[in-house]
MARBA-3410 file (N, C-alpha, C, O; in Angstrom, 1 decimal):
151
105.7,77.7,-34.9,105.6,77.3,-33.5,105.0,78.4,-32.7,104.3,78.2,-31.6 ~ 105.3,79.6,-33.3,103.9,80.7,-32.7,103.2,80.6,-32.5,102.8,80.7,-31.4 ~ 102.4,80.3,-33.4,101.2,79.9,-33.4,100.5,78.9,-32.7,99.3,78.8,-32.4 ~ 101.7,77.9,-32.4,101.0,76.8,-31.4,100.7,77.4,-30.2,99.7,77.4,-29.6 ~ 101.8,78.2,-30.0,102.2,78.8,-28.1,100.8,79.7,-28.2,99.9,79.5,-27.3
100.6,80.5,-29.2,99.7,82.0,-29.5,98.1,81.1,-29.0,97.4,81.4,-28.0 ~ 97.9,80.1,-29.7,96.8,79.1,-29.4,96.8,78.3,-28.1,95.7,78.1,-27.6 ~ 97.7,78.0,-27.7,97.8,77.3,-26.5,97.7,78.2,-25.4,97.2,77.8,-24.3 ~ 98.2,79.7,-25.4,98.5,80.5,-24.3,96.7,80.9,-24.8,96.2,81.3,-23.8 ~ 96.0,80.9,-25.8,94.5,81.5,-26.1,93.0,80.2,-25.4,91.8,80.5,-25.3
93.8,79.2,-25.3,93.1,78.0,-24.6,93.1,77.8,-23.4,92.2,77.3,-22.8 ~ 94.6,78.4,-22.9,94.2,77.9,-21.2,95.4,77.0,-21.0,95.6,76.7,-19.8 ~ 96.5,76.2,-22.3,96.6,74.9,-22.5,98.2,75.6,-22.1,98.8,76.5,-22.4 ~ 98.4,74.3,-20.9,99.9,74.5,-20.4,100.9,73.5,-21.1,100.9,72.6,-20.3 ~ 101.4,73.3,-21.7,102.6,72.0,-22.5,102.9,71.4,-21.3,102.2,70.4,-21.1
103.7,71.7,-20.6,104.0,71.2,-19.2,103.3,70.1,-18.7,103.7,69.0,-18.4 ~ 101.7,70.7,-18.8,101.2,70.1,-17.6,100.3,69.0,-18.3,99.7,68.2,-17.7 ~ 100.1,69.2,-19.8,99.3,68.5,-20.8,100.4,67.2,-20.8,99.8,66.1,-21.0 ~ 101.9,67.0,-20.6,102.6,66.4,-21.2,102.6,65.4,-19.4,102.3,64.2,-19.3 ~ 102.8,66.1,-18.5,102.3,65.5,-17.1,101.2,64.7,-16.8,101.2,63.5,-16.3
100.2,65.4,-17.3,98.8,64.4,-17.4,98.9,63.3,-18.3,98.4,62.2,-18.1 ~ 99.9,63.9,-19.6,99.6,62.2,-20.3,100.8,61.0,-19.7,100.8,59.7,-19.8 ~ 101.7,61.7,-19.0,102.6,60.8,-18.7,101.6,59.9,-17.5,101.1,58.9,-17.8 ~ 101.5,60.5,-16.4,100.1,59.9,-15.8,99.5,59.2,-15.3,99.3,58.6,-14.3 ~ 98.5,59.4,-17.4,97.5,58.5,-17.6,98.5,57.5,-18.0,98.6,56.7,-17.0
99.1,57.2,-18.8,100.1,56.1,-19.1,100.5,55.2,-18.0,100.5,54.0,-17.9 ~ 100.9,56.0,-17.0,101.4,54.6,-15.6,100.4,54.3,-15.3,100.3,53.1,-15.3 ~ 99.2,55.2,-15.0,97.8,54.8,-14.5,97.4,53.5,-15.5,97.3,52.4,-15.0 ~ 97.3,53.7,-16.8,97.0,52.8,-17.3,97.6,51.4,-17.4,97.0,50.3,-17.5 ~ 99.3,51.3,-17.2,99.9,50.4,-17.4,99.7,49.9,-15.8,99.6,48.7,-15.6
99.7,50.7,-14.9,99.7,50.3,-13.6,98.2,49.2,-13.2,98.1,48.3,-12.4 ~ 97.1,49.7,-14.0,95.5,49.1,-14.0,95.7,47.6,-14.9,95.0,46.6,-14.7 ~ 96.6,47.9,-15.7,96.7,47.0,-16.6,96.8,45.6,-16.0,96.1,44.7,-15.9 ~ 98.5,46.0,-15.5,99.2,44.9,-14.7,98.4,44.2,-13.3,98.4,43.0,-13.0 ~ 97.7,45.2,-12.5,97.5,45.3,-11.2,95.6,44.4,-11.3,95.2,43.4,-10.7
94.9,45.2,-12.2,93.3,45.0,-12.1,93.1,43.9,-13.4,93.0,42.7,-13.3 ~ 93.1,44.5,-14.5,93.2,43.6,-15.8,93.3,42.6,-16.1,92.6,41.8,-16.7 ~ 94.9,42.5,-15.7,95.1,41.3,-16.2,95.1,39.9,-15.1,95.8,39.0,-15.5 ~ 94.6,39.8,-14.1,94.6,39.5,-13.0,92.9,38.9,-13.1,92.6,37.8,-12.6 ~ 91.8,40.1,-13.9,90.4,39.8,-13.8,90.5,38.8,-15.1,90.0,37.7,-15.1
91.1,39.4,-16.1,91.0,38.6,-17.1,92.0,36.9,-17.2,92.2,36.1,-18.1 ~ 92.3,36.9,-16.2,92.9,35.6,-15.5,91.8,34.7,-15.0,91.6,33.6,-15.4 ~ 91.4,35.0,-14.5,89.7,34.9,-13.7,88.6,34.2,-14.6,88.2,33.1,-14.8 ~ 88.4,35.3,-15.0,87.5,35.2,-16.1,87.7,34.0,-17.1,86.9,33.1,-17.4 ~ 89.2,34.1,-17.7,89.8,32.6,-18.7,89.3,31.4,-17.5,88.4,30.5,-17.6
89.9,31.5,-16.8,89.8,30.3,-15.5,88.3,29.8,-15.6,88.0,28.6,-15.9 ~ 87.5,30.8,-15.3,86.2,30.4,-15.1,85.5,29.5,-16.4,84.9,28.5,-16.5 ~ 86.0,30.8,-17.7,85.6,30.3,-18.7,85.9,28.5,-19.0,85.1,27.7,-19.3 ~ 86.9,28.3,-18.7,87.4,26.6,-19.0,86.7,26.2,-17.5,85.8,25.4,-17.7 ~ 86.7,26.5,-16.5,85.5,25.7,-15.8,84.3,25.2,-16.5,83.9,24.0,-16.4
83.6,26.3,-17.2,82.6,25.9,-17.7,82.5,25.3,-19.1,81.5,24.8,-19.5 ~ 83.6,25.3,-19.8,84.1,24.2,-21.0,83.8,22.7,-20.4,83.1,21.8,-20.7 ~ 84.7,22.9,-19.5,85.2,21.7,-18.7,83.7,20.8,-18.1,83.5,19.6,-18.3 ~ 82.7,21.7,-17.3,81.6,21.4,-16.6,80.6,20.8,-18.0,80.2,19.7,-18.3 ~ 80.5,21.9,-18.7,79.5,21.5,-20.0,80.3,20.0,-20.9,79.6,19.2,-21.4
81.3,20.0,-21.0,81.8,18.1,-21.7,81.4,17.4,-20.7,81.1,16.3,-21.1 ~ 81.3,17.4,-19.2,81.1,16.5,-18.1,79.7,16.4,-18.2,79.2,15.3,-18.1 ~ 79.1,17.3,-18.5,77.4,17.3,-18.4,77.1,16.7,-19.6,76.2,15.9,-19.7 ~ 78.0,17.0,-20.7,77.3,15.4,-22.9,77.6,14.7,-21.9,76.7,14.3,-21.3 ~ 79.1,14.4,-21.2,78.7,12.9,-21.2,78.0,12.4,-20.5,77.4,11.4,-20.8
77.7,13.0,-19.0,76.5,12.1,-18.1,75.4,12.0,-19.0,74.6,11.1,-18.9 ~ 75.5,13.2,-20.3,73.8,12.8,-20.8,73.8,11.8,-21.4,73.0,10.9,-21.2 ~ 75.1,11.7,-22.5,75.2,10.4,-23.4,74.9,9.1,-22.6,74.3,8.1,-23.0 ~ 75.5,9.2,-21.4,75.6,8.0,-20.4,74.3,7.7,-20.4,73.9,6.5,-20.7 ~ 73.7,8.6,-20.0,72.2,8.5,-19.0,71.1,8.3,-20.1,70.0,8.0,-19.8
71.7,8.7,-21.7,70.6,8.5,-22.9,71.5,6.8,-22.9,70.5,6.2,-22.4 ~ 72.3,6.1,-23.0,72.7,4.9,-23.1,72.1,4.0,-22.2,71.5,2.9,-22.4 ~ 72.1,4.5,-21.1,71.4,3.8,-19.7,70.0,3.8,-20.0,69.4,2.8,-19.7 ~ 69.5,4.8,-20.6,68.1,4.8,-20.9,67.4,3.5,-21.7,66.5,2.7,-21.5 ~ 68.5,4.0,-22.6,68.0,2.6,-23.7,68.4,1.1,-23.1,67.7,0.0,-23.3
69.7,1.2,-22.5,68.9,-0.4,-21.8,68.4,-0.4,-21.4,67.5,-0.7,-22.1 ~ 67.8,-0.1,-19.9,66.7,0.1,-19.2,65.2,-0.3,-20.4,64.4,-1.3,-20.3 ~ 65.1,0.6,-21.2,64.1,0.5,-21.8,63.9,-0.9,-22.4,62.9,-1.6,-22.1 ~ 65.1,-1.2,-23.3,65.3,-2.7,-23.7,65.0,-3.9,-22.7,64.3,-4.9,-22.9 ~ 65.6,-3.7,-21.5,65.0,-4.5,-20.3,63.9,-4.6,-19.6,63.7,-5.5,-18.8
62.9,-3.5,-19.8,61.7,-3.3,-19.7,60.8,-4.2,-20.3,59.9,-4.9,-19.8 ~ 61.3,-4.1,-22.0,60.6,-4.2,-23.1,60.8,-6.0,-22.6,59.8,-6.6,-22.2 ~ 61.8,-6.7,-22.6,61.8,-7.9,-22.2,60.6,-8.6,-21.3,59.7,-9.4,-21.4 ~ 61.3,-7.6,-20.2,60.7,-8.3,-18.8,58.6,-8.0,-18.9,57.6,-8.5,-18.3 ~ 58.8,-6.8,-19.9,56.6,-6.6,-20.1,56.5,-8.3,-21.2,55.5,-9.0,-21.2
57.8,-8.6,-22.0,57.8,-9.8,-22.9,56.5,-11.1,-22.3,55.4,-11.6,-22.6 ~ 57.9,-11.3,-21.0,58.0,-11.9,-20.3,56.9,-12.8,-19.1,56.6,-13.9,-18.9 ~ 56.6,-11.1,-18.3,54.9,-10.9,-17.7,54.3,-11.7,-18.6,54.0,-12.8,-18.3 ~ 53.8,-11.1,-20.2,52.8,-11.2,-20.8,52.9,-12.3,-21.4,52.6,-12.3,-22.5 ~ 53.3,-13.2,-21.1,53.8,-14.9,-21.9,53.8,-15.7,-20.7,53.8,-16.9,-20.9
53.9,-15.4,-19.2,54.1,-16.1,-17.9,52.2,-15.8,-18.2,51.6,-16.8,-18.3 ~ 51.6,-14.9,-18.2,50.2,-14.4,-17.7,49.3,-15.3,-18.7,48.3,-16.1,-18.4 ~ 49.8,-14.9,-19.6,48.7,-16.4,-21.3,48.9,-17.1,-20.8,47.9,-17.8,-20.7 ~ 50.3,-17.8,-19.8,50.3,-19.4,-19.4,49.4,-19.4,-18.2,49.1,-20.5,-17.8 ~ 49.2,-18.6,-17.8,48.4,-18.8,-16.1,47.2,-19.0,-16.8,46.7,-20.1,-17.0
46.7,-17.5,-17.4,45.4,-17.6,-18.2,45.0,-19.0,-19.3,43.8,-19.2,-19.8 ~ 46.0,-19.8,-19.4,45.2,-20.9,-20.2,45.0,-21.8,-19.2,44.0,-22.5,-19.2 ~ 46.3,-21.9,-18.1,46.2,-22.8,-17.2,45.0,-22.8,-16.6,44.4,-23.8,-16.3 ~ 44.5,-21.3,-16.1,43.2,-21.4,-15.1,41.7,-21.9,-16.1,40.7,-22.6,-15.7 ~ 42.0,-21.3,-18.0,41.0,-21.5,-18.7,40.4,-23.0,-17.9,39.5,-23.3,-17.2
42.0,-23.9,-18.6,42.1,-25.4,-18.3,41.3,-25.8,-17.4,40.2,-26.3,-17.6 ~ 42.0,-25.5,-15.8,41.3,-26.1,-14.7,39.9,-25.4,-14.7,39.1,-26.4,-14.5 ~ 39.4,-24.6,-14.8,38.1,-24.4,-15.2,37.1,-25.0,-16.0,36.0,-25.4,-15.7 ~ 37.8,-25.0,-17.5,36.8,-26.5,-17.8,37.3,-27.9,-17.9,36.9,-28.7,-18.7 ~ 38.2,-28.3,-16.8,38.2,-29.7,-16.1,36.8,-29.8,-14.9,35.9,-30.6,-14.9
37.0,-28.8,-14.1,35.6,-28.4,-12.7,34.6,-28.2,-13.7,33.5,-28.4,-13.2 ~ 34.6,-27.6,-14.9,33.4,-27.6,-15.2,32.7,-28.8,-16.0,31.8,-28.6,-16.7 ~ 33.1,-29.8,-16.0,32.9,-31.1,-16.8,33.1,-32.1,-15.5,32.9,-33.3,-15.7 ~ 33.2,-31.7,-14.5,33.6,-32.6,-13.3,31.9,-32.2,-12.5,31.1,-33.1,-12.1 ~ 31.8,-31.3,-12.5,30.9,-30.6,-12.0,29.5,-31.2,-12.7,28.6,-31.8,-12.1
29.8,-30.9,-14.1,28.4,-31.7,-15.2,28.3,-32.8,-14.9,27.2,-33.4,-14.9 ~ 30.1,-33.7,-14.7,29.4,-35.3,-14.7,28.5,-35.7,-13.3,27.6,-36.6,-13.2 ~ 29.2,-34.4,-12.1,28.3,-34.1,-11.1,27.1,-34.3,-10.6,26.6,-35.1,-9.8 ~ 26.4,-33.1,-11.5,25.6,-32.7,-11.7,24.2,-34.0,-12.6,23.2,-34.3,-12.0 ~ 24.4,-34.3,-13.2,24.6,-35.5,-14.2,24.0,-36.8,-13.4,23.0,-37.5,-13.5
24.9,-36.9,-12.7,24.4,-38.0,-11.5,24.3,-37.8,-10.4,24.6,-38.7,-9.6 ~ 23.8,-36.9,-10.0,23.2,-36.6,-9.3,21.4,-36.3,-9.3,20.5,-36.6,-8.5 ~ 21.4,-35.5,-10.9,20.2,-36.3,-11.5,19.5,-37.4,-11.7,18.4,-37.7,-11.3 ~ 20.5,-38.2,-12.3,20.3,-39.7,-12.1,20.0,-40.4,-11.1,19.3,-41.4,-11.3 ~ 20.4,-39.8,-9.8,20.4,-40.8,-8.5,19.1,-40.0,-7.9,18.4,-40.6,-7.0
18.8,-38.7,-8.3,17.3,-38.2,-7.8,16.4,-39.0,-8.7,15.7,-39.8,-8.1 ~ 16.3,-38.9,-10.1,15.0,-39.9,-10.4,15.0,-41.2,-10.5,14.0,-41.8,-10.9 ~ 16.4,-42.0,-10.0,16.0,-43.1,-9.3,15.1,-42.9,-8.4,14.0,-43.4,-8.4 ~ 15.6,-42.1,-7.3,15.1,-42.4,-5.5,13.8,-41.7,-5.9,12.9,-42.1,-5.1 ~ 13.3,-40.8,-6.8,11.8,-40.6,-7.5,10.9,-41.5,-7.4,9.9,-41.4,-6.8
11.7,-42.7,-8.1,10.9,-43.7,-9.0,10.5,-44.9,-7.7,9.5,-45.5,-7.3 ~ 11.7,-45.0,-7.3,11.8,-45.9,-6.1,10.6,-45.5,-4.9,9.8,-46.1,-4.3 ~ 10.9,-44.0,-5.1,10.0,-43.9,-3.8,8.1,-44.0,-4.7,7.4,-44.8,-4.1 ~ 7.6,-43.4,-5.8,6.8,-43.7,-6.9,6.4,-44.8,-6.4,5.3,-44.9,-5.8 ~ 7.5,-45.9,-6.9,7.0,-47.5,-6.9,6.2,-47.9,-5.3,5.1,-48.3,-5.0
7.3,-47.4,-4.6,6.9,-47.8,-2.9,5.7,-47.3,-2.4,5.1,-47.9,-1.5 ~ 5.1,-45.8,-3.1,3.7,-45.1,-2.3,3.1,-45.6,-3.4,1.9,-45.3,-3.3 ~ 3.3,-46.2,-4.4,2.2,-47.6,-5.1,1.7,-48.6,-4.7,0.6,-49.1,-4.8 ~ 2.8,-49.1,-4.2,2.8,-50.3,-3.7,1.8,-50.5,-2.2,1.1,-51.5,-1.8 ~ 2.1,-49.2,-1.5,1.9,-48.8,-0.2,0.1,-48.4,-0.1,-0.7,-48.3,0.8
-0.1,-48.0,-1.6,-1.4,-47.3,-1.6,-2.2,-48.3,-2.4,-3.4,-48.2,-2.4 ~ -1.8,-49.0,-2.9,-2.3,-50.1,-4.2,-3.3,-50.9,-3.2,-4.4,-51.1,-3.7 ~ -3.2,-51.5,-1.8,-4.8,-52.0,-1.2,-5.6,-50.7,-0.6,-6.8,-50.9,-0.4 ~ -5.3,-49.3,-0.3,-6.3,-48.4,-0.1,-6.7,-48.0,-1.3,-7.7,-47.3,-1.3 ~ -6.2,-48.3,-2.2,-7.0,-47.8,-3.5,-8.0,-48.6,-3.8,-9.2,-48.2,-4.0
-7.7,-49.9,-3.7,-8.7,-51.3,-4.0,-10.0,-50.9,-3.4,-11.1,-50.8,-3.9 ~ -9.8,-50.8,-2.3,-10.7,-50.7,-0.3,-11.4,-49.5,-1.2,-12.6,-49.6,-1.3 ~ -10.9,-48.8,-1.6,-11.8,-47.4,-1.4,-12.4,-47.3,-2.2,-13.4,-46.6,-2.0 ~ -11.9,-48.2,-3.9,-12.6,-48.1,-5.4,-13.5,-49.4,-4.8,-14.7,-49.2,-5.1 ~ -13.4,-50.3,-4.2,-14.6,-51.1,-3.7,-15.8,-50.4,-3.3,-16.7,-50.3,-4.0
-15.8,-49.8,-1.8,-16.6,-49.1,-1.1,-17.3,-47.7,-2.6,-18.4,-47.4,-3.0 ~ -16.1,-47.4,-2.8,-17.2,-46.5,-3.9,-18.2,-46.7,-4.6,-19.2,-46.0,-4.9 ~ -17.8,-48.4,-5.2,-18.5,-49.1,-6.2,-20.0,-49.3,-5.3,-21.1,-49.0,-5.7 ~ -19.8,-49.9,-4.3,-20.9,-50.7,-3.6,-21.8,-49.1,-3.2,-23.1,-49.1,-3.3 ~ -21.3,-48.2,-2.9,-22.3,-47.0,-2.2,-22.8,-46.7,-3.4,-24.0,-46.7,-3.5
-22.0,-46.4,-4.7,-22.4,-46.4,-6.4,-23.6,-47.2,-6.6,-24.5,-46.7,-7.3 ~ -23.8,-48.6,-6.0,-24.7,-49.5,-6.4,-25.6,-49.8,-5.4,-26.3,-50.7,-5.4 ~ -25.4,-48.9,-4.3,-26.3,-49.3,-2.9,-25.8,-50.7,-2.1,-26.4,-51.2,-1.2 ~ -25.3,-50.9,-2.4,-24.7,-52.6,-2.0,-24.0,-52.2,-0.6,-23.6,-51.1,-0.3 ~ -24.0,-53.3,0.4,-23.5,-52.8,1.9,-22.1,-54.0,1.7,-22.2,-55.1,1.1
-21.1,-53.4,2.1,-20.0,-54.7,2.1,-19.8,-55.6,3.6,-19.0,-56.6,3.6
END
């Protein structure tokens, strides 16, 4: 035990006050413990299950919003079905009335031809008819000047 004191009195080192200091640190610590520690680490758990709690609320909006997706999508896929089977029916329908007007148009067209080379012919016949004694009169007079003859 000399030797401790011989070493301790050679160090500087007081028992007293080494045994003071650790008593101390000991309340200091139990005092931080109680007071700062366990108080932050209360906190801290707290928060941590906030964010347990926040991240399962956030799968499920996702799962939700990936479920919503796919009907949505599925309803989509319908209603483009749908467009595009309403749109072939318009599209055949207009084909349709397009070549009904265009066969309406031909029989039109058609006779209307018809009724021009009638009124052709008609009119033909009539500037024949109309010219048939100036042609005579004139193939006369040609003949007679042809042959010197006076009419």
């Amino acid at each position: 035990m000399d030797i401790l004191k011989d070493l301790a009195k050679a160090l500087g080192v007081n028992p007293v006050i080494v045994l003071i200091q650790m008593t101390g640190f000991w309340v200091l610590y139990f005092a931080l413990r109680s007071l700062l520690w366990k108080p932050v680490g209360d906190v801290i758990d707290g928060r941590a299950g906030d964010w347990r709690k926040s991240e399962g609320e956030i799968e499920a909006s996702k799962a939700s919003r990936e479920k919503l997706e796919a009907e949505y999508t599925g309803k989509i896929a319908v209603v483009e079905r749908q467009a595009y089977d309403r749109l072939t029916a318009l599209v055949k329908e207009g084909v349709a009335v397009r070549s009904e007007q265009l066969v309406k148009l031909q029989e039109d067209a058609t006779r209307s031809v018809t009724e021009a080379q009638a009124s052709i012919r008609a009119e033909r016949d009539r500037a024949l008819r109309e010219a048939g004694p100036q042609v005579d009169a004139l193939a006369k007079e040609a003949a007679a000047r042809a042959l010197g003859v006076k009419l």
